[in-house]
C-alpha positions as CSV (number, residue, x, y, z in Angstrom):
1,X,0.0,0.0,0.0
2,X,2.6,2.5,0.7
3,X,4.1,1.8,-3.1
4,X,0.7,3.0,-4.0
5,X,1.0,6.2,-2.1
6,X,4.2,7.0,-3.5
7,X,3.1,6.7,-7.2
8,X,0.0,9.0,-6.4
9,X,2.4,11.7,-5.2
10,X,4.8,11.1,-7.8
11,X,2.1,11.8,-10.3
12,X,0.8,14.2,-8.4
13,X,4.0,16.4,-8.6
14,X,4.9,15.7,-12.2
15,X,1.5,16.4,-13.3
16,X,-0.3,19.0,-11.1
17,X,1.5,22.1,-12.2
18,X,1.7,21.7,-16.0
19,X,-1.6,20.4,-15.9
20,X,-3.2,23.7,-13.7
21,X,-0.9,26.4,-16.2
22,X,-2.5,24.9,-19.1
23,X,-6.4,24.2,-17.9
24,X,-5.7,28.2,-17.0
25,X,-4.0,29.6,-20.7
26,X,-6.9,27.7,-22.1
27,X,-10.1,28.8,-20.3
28,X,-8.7,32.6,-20.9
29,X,-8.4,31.1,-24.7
30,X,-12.1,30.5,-24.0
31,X,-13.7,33.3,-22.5
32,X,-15.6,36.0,-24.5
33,X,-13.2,39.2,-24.4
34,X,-16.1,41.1,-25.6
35,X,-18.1,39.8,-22.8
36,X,-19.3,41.4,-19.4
37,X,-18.7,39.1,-16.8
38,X,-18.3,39.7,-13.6
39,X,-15.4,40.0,-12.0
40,X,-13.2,37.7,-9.5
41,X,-10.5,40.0,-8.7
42,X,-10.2,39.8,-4.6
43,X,-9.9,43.6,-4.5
44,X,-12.3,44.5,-6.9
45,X,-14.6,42.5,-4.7
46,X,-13.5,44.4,-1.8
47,X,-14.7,47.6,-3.0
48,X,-12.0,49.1,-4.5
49,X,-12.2,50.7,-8.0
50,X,-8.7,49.8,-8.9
51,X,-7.6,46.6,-9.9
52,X,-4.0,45.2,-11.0
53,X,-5.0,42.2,-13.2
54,X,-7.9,44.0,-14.6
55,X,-8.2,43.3,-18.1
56,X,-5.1,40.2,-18.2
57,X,-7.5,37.2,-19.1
58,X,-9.4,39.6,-21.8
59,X,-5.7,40.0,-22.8
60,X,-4.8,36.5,-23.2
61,X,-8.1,36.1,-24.8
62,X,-7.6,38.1,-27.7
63,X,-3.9,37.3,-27.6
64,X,-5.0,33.9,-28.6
65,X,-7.7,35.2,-31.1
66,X,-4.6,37.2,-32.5
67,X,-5.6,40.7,-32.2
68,X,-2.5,41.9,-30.5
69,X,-3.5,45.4,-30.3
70,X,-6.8,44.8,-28.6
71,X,-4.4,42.4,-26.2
72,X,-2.3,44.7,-25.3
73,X,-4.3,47.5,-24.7
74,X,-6.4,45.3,-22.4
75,X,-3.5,44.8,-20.4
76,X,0.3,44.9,-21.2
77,X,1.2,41.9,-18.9
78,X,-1.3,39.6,-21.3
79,X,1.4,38.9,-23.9
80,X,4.3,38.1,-22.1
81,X,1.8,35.9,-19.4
82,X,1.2,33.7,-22.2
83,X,4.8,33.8,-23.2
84,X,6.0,32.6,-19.5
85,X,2.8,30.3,-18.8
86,X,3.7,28.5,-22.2
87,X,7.7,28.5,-21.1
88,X,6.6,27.2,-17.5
89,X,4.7,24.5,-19.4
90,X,6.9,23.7,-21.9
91,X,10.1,23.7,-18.8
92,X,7.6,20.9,-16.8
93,X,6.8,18.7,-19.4
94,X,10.7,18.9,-20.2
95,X,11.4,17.9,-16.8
96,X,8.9,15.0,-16.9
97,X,10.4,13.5,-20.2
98,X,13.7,13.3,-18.9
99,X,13.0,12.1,-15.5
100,X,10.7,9.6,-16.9
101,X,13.8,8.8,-19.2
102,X,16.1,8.1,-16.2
103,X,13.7,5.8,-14.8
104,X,13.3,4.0,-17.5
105,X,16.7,3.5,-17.7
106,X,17.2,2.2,-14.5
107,X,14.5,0.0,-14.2
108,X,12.4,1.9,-12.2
């Protein structure tokens, strides 16, 4: 049973991250820039008029519909969030390959 344990925690931390960055890039793919919706920002929520990451997943959704002017002028940060997101992703799955490589190597 504990062999079990381990190989749910070893998924667990090969997987998780990679998995969460890219569920995330793609439901901003998703969303309706155009749209109205309302807003999750913790601030905004708090009453305040101002918020940082107003405008980002608008961003990345029109990044992704290729209108780079709209993107940026959603938010500046939209374009290079996509750009480190994708590197982050890219990085893990990297990882993975060549850890699942070694493994494999030695028999594990």
């Amino acid at each position: 049973m504990p062999k079990f344990n381990l190989s749910i925690r070893r998924v667990f931390f090969l997987h998780f991250e990679w998995v969460a960055l890219a569920c995330g890039l793609l439901l901003m793919a998703f969303i309706n820039p155009a749209g109205s919706e309302l807003s999750i920002c913790p601030i905004d929520r708090l009453g305040f008029s101002f918020c940082p990451g107003e405008g980002l997943g608008r961003s990345v959704a029109y990044f992704f519909r290729l209108d780079l002017q709209a993107s940026f002028a959603m938010h500046p940060a939209g374009i290079p969030a996509v750009a480190i997101l994708s590197a982050r992703i890219f990085s893990l799955l990297k990882r993975n390959y060549q850890l699942n490589k070694v493994n494999n190597d030695a028999g594990i």
